[in-house]
C-alpha positions in Angstrom: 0.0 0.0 0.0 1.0 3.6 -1.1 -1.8 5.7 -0.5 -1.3 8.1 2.3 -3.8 7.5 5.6 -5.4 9.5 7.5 -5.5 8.2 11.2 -8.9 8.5 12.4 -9.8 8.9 16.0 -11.1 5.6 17.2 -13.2 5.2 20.6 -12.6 2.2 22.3 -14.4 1.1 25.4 -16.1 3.7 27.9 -13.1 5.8 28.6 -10.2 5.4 26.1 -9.5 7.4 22.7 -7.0 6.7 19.8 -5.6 9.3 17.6 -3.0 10.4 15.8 0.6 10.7 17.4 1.5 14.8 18.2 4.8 16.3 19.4 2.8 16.8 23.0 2.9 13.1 23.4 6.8 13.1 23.8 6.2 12.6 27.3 4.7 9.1 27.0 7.7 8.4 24.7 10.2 9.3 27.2 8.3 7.3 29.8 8.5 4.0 27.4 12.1 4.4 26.9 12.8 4.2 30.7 11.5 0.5 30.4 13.5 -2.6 30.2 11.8 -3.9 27.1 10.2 -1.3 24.8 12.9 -0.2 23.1 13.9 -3.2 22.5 11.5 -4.5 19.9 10.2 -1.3 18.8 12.1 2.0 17.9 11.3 3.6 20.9 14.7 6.0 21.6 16.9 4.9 24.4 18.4 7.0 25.9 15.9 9.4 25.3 16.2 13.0 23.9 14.5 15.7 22.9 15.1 15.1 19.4 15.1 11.5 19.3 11.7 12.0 21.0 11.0 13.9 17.6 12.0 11.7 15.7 10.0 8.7 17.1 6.7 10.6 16.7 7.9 11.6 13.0 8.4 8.3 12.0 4.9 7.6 13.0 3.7 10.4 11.0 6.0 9.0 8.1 4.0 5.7 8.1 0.6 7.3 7.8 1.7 9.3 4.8 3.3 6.6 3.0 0.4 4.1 3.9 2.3 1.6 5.8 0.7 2.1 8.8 -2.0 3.5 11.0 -0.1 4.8 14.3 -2.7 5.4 17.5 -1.8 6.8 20.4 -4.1 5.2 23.3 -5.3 8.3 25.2 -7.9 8.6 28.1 -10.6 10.2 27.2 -11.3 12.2 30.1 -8.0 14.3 30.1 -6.2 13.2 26.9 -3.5 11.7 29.0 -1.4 9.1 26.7 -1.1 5.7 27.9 0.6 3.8 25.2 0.2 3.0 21.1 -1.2 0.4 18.9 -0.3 0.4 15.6 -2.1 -1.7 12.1 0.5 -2.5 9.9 -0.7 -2.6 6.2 2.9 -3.8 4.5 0.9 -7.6 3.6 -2.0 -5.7 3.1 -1.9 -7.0 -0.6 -1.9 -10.8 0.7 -5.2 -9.8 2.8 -3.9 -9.0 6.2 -2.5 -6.9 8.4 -0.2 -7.1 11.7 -1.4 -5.6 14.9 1.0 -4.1 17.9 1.2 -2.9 21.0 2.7 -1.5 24.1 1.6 0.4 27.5 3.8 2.7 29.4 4.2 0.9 33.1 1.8 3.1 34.7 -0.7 2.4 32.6 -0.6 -1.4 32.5 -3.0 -3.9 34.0 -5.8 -1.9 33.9 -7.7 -3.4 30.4 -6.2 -0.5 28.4 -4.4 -2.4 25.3 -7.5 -5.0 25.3 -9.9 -2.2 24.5 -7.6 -0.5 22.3 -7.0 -3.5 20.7 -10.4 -4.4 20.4 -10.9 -1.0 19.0 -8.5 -2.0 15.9 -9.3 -5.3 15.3 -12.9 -4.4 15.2 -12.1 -1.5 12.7 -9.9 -3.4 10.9 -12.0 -6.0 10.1 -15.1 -4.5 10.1 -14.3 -1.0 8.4 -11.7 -1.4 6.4 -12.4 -5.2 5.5 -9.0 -6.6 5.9 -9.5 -10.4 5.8 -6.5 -11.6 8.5 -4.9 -9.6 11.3 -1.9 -11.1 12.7 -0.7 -10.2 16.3 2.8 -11.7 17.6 3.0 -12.2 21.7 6.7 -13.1 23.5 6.2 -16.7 25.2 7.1 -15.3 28.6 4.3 -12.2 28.3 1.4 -13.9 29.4 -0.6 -10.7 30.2 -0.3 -9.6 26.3 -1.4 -14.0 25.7 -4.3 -12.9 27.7 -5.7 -9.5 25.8 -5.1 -11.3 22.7 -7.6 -13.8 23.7 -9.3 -11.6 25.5 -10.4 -10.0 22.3 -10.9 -13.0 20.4 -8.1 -13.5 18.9 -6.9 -17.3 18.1 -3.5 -18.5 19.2 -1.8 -20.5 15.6 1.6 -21.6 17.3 4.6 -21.0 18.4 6.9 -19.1 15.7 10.3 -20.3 16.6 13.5 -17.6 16.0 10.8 -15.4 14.7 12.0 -11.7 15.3 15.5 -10.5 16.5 14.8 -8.4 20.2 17.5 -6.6 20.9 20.9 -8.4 19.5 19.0 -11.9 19.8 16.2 -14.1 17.5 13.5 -14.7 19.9 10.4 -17.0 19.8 7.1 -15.7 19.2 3.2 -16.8 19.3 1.4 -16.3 16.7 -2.4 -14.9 17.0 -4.8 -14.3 14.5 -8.1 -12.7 13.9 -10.5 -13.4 11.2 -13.9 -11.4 9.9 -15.6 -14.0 11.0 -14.2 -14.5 14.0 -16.3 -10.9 15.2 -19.6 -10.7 16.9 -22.9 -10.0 13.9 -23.0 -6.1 14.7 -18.8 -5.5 14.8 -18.4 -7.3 11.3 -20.6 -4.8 10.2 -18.2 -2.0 10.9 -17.5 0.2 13.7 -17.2 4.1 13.7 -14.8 6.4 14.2 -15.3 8.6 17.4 
């Protein structure tokens, strides 16, 4: 896919929004590249800086324009607070699906955030935009992320041995998927945008 994207603001659950990324969400960037993990499997800056902190939300714009990508940034509703960011990836998109990730500063973690926002995706996704497959990829050790996959109905494949280099090393993942059909009657109908 080519065609730039607009992100469109997404509701998801009672008290969650995503939108677009903006420079005033550098904050939740430099809170994710204090963690132990985030940066390693995503191109979260660490050590941050200012402008590495630009740079991340750039990139994020970058993938919207040149259609390989829909970047949210999960935000509460209430105060617009970022949480964390969930991301389709388009780049199979010709094949008929699409990849789904994911990840929640600390603070914001264990609270049902990422299943709604996934849920708010996957739902659009497959409803909306009629993609026929989303693909989600969990780390065998993070059973919490195991758990709002399911959560949300989507279907554990397998395990993907030496699937994606983490850091310096090839690491295991489990594959989930996500089918049209796999969505309650009224969600496979669409969903709207907030």
């Amino acid at each position: 896919m080519t065609d730039s994207l607009d992100v469109p603001r997404l509701s998801a659950g009672d008290g969650l929004l995503l939108r677009a990324w903006e420079l005033d969400d550098l904050p939740l960037v430099r809170e994710a590249s204090d963690d132990d993990y985030i940066p390693l499997i995503t191109t979260v800056p660490s050590p941050y800086s200012q402008a590495a902190g630009e740079a991340f939300v750039r990139r994020q714009w970058e993938r919207a324009s040149s259609g390989t990508g829909c970047p949210f940034v999960i935000a509460r509703a209430e105060d617009g607070r970022p949480l964390g960011t969930i991301g389709l990836w388009l780049k199979d998109q010709g094949q008929g699906r699409a990849s789904v990730g994911y990840w929640l500063a600390g603070s914001a973690r264990g609270q049902g955030v990422a299943a709604e926002a996934l849920r708010a995706v996957a739902y659009w996704a497959l409803g909306d935009l009629r993609i026929p497959r989303l693909q989600l990829y969990v780390e065998p050790w993070n059973a919490a992320s195991s758990r709002t996959a399911e959560r949300v109905g989507f279907q554990r494949e397998g395990l993907l041995r030496s699937w994606q280099l983490v850091g310096e090393e090839r690491q295991d993942m489990i594959g989930y998927s996500m089918l049209a059909a796999d969505l309650p009657p009224q969600a496979a109908d669409g969903m709207s945008a907030a």
